[in-house]
PDB file of N, CA, C and O in Angstrom:
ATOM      1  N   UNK A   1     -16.424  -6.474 -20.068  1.00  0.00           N
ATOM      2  CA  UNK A   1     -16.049  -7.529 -19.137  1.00  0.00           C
ATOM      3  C   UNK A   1     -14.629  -7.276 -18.633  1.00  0.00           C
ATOM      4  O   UNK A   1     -13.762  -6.731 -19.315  1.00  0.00           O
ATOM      5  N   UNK A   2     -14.436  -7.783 -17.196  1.00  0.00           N
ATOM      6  CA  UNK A   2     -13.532  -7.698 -16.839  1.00  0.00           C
ATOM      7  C   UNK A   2     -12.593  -8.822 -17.153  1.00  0.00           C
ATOM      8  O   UNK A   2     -12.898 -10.011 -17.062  1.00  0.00           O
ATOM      9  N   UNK A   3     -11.123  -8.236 -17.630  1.00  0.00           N
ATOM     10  CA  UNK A   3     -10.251  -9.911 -17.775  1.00  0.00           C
ATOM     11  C   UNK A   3      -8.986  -9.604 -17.442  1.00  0.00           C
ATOM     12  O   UNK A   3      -9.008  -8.531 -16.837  1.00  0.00           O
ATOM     13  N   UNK A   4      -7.625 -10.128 -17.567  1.00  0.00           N
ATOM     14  CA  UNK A   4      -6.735 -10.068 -17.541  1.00  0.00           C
ATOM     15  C   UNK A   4      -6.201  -9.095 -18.595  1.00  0.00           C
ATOM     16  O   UNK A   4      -4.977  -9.104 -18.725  1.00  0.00           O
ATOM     17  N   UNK A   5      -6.708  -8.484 -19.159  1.00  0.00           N
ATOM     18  CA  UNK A   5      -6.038  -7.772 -20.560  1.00  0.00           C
ATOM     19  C   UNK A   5      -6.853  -6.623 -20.168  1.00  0.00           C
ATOM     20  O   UNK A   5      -6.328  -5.541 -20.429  1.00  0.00           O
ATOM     21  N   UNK A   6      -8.147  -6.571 -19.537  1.00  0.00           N
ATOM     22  CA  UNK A   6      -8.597  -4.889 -19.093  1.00  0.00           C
ATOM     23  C   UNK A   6      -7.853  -4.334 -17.838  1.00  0.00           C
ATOM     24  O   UNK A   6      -7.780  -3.118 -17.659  1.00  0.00           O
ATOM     25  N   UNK A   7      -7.257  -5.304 -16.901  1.00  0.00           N
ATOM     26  CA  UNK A   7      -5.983  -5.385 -15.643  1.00  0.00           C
ATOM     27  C   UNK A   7      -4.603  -4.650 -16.352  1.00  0.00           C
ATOM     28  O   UNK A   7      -4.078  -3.685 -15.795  1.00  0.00           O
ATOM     29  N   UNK A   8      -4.150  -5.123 -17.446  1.00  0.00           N
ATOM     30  CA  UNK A   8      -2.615  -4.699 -18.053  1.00  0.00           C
ATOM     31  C   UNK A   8      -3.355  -3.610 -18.283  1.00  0.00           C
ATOM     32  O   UNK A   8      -3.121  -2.764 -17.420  1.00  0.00           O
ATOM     33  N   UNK A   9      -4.563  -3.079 -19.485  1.00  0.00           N
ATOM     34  CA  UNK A   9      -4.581  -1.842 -19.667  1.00  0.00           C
ATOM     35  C   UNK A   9      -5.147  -0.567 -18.640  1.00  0.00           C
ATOM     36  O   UNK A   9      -4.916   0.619 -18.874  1.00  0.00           O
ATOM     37  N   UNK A  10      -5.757  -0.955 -17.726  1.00  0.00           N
ATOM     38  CA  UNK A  10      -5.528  -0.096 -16.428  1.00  0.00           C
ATOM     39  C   UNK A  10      -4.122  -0.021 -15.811  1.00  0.00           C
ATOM     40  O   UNK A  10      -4.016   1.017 -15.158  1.00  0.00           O
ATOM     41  N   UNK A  11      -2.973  -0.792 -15.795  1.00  0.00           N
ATOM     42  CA  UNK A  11      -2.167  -0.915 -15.059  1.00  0.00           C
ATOM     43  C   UNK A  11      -1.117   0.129 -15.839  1.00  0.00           C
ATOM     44  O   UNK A  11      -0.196   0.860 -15.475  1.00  0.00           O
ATOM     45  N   UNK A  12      -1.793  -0.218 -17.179  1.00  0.00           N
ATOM     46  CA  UNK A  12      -0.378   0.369 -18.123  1.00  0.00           C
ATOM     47  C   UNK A  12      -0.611   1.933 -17.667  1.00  0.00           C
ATOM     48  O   UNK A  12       0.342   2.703 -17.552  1.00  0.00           O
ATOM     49  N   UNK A  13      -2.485   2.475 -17.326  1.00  0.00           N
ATOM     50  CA  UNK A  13      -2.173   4.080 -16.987  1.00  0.00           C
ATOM     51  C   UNK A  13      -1.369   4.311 -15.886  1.00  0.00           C
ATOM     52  O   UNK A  13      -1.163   5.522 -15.796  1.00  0.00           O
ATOM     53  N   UNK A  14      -0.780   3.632 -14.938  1.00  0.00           N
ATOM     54  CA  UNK A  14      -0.123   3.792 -13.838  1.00  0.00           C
ATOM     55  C   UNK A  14       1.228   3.547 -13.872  1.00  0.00           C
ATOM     56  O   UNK A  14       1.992   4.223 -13.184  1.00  0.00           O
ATOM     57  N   UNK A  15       1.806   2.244 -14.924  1.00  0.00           N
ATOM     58  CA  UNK A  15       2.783   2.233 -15.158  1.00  0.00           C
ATOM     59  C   UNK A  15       3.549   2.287 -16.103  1.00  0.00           C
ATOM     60  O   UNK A  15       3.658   1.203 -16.677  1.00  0.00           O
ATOM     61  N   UNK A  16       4.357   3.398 -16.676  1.00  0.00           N
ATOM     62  CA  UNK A  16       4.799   3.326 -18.175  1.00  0.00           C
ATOM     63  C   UNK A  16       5.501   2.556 -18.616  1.00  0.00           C
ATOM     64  O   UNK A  16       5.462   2.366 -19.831  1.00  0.00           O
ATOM     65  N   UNK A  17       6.498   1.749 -17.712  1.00  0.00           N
ATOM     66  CA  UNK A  17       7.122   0.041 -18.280  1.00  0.00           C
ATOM     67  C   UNK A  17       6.385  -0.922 -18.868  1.00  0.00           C
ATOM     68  O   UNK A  17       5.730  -1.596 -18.074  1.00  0.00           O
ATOM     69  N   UNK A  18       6.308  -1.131 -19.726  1.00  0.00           N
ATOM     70  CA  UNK A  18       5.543  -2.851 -20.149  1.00  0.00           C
ATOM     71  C   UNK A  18       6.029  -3.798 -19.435  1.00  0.00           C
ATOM     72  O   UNK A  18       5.381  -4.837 -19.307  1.00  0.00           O
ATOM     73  N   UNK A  19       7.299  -3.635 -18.806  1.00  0.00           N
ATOM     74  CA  UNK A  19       7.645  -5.020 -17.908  1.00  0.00           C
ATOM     75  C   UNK A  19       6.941  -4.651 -16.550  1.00  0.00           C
ATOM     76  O   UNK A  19       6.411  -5.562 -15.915  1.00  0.00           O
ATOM     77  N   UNK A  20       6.910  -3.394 -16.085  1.00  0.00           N
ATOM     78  CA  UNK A  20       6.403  -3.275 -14.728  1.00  0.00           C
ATOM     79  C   UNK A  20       4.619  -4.213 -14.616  1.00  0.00           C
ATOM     80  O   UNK A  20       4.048  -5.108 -13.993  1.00  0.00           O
ATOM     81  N   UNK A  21       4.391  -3.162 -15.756  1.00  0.00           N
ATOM     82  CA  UNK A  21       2.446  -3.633 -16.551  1.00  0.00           C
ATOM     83  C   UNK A  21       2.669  -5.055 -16.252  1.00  0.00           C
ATOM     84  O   UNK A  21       2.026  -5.365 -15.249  1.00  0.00           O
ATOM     85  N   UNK A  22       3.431  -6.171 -16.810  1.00  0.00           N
ATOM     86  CA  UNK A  22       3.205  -7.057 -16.905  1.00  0.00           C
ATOM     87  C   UNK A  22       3.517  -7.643 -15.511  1.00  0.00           C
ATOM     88  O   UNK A  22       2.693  -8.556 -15.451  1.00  0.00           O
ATOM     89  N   UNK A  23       4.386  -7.673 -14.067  1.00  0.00           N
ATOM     90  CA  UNK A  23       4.736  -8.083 -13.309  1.00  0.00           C
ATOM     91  C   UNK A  23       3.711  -7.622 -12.387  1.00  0.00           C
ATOM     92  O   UNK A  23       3.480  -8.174 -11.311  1.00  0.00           O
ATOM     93  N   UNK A  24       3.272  -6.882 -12.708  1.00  0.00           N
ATOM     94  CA  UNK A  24       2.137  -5.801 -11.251  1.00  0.00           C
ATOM     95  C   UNK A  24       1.115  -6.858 -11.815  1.00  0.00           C
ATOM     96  O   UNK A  24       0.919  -7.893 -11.177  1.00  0.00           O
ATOM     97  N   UNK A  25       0.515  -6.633 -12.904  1.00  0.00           N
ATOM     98  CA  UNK A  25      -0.456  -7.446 -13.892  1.00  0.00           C
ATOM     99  C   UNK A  25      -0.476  -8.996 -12.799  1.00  0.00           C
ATOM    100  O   UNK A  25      -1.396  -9.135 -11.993  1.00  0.00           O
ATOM    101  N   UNK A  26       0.546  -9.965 -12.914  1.00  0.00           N
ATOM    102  CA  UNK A  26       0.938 -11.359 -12.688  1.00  0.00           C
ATOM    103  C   UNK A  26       0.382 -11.391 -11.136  1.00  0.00           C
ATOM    104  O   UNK A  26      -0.281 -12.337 -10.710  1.00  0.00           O
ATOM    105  N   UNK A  27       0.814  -9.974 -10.163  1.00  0.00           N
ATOM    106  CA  UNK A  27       0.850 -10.233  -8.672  1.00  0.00           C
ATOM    107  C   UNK A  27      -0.596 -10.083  -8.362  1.00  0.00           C
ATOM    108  O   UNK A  27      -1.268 -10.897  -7.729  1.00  0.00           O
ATOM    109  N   UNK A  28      -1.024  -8.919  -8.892  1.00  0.00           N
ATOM    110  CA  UNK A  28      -2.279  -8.668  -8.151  1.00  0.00           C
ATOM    111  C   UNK A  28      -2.911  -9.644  -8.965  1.00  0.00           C
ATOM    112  O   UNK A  28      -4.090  -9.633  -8.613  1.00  0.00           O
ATOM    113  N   UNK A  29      -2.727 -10.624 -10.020  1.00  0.00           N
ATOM    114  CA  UNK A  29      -4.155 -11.488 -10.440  1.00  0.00           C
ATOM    115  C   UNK A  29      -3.866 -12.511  -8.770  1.00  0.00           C
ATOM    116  O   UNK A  29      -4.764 -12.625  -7.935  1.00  0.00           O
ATOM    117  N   UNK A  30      -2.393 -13.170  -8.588  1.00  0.00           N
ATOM    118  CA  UNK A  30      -1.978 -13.799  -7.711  1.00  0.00           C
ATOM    119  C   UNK A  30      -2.511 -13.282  -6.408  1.00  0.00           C
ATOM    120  O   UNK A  30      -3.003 -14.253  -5.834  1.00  0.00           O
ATOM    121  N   UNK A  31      -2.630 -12.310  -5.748  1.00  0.00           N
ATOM    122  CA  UNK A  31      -3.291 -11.880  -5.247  1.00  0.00           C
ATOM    123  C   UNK A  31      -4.635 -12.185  -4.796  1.00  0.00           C
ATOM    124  O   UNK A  31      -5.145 -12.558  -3.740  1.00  0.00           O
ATOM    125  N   UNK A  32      -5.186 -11.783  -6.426  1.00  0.00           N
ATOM    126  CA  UNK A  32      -6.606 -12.000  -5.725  1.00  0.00           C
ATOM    127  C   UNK A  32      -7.179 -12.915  -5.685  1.00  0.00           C
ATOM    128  O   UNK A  32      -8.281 -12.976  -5.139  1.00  0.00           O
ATOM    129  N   UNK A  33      -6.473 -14.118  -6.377  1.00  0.00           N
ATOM    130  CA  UNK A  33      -6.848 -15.671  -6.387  1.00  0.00           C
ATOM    131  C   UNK A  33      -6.268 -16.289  -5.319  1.00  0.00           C
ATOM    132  O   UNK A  33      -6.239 -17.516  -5.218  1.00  0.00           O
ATOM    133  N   UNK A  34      -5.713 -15.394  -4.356  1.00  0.00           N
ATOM    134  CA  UNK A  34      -5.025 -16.309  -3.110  1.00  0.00           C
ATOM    135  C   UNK A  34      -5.368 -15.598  -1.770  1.00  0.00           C
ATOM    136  O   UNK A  34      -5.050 -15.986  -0.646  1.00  0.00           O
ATOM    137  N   UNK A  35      -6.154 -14.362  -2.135  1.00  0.00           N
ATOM    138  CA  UNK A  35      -6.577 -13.973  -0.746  1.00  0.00           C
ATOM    139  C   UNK A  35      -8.252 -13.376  -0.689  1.00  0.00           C
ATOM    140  O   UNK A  35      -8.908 -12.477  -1.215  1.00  0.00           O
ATOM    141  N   UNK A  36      -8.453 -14.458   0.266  1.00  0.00           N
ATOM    142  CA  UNK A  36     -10.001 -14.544   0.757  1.00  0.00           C
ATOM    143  C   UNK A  36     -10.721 -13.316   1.276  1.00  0.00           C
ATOM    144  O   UNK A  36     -11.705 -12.683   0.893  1.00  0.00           O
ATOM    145  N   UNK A  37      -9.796 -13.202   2.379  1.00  0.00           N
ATOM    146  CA  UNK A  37     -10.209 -11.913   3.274  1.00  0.00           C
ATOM    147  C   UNK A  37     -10.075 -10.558   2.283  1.00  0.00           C
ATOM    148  O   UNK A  37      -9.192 -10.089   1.565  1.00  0.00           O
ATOM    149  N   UNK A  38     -11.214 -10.257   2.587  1.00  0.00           N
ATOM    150  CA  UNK A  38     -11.168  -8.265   2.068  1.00  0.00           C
ATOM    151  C   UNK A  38     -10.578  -7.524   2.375  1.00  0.00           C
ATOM    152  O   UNK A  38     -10.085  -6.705   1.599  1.00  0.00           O
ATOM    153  N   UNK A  39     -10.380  -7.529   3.772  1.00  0.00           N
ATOM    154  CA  UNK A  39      -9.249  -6.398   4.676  1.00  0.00           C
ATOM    155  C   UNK A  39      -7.333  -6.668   4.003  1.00  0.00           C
ATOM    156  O   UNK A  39      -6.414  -5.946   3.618  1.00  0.00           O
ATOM    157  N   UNK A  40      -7.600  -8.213   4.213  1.00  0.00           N
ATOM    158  CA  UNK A  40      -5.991  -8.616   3.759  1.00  0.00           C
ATOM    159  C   UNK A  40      -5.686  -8.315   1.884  1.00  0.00           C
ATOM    160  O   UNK A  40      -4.670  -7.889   1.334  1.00  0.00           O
ATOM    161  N   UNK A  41      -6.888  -8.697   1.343  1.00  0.00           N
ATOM    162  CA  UNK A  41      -6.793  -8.214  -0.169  1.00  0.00           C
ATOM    163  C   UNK A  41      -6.019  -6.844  -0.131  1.00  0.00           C
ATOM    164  O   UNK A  41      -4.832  -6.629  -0.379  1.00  0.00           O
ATOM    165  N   UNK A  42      -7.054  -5.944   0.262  1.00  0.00           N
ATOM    166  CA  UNK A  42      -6.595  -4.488   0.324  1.00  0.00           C
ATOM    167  C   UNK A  42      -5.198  -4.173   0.538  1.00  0.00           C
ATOM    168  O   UNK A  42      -4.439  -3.522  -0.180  1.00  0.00           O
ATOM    169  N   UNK A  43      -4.950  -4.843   1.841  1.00  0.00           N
ATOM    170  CA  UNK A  43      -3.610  -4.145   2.720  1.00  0.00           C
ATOM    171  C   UNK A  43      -2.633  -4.709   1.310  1.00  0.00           C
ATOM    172  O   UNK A  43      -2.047  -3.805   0.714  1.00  0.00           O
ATOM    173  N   UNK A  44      -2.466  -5.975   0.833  1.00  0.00           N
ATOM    174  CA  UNK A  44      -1.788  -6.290  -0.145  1.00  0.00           C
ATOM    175  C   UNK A  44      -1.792  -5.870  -1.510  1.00  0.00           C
ATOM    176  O   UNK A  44      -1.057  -6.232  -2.429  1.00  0.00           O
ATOM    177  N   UNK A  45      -2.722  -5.058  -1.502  1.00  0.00           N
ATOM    178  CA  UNK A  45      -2.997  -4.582  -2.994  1.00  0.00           C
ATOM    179  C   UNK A  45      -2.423  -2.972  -3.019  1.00  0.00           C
ATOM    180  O   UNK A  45      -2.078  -2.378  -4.040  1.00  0.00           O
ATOM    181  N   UNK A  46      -2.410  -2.459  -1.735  1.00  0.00           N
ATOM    182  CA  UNK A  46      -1.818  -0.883  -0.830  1.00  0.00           C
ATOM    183  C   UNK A  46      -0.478  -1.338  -1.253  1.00  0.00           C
ATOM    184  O   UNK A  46      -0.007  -0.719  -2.207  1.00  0.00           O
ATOM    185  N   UNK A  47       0.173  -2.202  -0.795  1.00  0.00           N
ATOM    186  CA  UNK A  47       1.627  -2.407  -0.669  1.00  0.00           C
ATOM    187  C   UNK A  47       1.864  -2.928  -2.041  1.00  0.00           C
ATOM    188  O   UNK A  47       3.076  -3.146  -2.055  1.00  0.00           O
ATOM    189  N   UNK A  48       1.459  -3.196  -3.010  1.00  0.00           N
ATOM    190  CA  UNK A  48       1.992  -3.253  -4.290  1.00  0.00           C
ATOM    191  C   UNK A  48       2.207  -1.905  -5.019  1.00  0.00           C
ATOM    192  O   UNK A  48       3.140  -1.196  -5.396  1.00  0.00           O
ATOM    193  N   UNK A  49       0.179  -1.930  -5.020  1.00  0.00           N
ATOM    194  CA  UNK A  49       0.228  -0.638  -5.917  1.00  0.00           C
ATOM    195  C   UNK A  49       0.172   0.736  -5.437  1.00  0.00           C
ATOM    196  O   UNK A  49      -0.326   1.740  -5.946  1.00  0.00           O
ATOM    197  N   UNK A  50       0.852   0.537  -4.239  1.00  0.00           N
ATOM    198  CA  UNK A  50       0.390   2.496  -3.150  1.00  0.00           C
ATOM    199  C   UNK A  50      -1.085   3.000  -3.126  1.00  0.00           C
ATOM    200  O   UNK A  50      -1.965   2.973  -3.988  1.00  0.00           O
ATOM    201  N   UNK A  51      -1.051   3.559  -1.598  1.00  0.00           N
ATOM    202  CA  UNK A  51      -2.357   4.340  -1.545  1.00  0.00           C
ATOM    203  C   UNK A  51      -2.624   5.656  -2.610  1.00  0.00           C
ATOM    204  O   UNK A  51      -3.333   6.533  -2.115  1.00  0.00           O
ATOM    205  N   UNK A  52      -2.200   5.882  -3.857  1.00  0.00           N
ATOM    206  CA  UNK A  52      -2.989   6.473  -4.177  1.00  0.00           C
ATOM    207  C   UNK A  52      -3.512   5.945  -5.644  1.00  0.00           C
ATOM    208  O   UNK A  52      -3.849   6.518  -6.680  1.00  0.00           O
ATOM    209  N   UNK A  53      -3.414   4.579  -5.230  1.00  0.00           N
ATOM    210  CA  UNK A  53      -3.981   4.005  -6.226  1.00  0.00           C
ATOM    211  C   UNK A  53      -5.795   2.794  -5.561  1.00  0.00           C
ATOM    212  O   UNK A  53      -6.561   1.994  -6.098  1.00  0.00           O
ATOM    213  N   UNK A  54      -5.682   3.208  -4.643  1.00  0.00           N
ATOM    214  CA  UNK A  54      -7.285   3.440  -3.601  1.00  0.00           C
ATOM    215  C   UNK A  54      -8.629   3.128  -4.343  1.00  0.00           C
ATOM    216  O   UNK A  54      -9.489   2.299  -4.043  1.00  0.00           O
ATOM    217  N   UNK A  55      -8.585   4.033  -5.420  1.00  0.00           N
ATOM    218  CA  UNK A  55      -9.948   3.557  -6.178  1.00  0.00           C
ATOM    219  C   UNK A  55      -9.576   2.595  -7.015  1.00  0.00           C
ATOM    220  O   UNK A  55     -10.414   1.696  -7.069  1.00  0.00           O
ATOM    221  N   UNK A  56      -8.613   2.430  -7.712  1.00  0.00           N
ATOM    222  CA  UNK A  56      -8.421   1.300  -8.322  1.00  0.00           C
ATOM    223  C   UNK A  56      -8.976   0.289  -7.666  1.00  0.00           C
ATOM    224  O   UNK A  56      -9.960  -0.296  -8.117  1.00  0.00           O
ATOM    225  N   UNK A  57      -8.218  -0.133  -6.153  1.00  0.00           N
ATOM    226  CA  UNK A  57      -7.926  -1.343  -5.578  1.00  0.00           C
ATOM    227  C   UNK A  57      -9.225  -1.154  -5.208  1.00  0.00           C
ATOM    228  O   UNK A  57      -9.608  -2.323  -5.246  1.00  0.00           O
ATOM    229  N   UNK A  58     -10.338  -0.405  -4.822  1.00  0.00           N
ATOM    230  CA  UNK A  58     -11.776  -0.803  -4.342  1.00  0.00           C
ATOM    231  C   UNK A  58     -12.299  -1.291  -5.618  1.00  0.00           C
ATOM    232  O   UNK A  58     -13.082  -2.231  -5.478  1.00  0.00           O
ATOM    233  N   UNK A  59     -12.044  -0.838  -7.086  1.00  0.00           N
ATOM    234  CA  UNK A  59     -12.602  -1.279  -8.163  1.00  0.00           C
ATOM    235  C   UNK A  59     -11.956  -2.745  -8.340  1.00  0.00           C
ATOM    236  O   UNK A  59     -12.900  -3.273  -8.927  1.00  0.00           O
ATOM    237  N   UNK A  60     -11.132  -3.605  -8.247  1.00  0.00           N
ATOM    238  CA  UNK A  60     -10.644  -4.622  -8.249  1.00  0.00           C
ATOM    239  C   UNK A  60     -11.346  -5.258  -7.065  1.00  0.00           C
ATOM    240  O   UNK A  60     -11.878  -6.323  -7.377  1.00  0.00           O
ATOM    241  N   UNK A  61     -11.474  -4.972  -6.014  1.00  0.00           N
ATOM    242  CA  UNK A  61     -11.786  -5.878  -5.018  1.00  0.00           C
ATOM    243  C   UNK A  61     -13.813  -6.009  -5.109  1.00  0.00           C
ATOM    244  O   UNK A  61     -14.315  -7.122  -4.956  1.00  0.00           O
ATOM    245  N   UNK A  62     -14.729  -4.763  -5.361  1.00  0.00           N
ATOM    246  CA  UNK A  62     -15.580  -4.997  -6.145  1.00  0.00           C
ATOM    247  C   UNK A  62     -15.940  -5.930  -6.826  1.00  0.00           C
ATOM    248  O   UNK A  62     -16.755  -6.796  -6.509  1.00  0.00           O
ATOM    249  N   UNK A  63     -15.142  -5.783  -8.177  1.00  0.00           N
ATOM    250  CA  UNK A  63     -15.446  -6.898  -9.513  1.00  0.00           C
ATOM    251  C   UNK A  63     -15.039  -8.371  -8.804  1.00  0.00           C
ATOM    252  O   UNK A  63     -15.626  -9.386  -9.178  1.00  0.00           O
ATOM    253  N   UNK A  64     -13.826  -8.443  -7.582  1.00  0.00           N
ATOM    254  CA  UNK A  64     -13.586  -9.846  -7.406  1.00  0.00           C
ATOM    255  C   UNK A  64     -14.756 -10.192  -6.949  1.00  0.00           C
ATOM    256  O   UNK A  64     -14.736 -11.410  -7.127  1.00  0.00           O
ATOM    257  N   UNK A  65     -15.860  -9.915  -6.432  1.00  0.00           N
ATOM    258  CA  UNK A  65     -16.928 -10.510  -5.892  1.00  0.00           C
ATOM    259  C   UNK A  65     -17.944 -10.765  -6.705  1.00  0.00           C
ATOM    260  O   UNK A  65     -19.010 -11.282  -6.371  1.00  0.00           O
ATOM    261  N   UNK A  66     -17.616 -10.391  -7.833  1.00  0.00           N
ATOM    262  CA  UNK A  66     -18.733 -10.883  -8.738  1.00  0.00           C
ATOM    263  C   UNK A  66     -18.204 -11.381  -9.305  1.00  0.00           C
ATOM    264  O   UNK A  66     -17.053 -11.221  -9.713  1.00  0.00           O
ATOM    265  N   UNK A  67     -19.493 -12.680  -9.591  1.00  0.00           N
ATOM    266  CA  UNK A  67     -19.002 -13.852 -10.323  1.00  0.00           C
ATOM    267  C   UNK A  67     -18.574 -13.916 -11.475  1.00  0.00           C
ATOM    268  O   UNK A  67     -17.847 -14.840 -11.840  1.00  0.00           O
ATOM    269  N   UNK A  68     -18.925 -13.007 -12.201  1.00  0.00           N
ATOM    270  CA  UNK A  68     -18.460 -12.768 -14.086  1.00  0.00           C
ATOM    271  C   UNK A  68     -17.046 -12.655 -13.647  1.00  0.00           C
ATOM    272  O   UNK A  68     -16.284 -13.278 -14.386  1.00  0.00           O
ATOM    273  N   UNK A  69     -16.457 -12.018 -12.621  1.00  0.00           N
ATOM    274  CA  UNK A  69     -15.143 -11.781 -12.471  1.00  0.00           C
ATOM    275  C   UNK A  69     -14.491 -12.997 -11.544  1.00  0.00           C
ATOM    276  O   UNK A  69     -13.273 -13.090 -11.390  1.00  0.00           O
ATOM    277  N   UNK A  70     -15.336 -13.815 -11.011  1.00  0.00           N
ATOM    278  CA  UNK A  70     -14.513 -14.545  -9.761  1.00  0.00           C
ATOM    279  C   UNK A  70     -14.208 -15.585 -10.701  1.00  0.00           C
ATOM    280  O   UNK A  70     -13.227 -16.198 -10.280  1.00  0.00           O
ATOM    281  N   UNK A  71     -14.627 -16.063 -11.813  1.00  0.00           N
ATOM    282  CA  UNK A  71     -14.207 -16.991 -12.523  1.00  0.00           C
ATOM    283  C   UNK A  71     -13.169 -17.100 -13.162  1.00  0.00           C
ATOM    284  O   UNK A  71     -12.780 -18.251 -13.359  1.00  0.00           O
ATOM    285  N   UNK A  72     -12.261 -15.832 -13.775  1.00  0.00           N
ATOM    286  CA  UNK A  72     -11.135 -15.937 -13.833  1.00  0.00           C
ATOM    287  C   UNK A  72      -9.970 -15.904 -12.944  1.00  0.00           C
ATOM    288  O   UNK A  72      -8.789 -15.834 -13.284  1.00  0.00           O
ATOM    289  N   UNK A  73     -10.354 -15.952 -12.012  1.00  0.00           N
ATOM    290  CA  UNK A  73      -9.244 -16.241 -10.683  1.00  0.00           C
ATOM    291  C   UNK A  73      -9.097 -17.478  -9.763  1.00  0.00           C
ATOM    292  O   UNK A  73      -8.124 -17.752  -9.060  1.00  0.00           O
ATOM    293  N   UNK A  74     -10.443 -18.286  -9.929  1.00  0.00           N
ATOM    294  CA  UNK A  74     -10.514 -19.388  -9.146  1.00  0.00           C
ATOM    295  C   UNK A  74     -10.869 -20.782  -9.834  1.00  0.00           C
ATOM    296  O   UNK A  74     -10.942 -21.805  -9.153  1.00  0.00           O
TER     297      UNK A  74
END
């Protein structure tokens, strides 16, 4: 299952700070509980976590549409 604690440990492969993990962690949950649109998800999820983090952000925007996952955001 997807949760907030499988988010930090994907995040942590990208970022070796635990404070970064945890602040990237905070935005993109904020993120995806505050933006509807798919196109705008993306562009905001590009400008956090950079394009070459691409499959990530299609794997995040994915799981947000399913409901096992939309429930912890809304």
């Amino acid at each position: 299952m997807i949760d907030a604690f499988w988010l930090q440990r994907n995040l942590n492969k990208i970022y070796p700070d635990s404070t970064d993990v945890k602040l990237k962690s905070e935005e993109v949950l904020n993120i995806l509980k505050t933006t509807s649109d798919n196109h705008e998800l993306e562009n905001k999820l590009l400008m956090l976590l950079g394009f070459e983090q691409f499959e990530f952000i299609k794997i995040l925007r994915t799981y947000r549409q399913m409901s096992k996952f939309k429930h912890l955001f809304f």
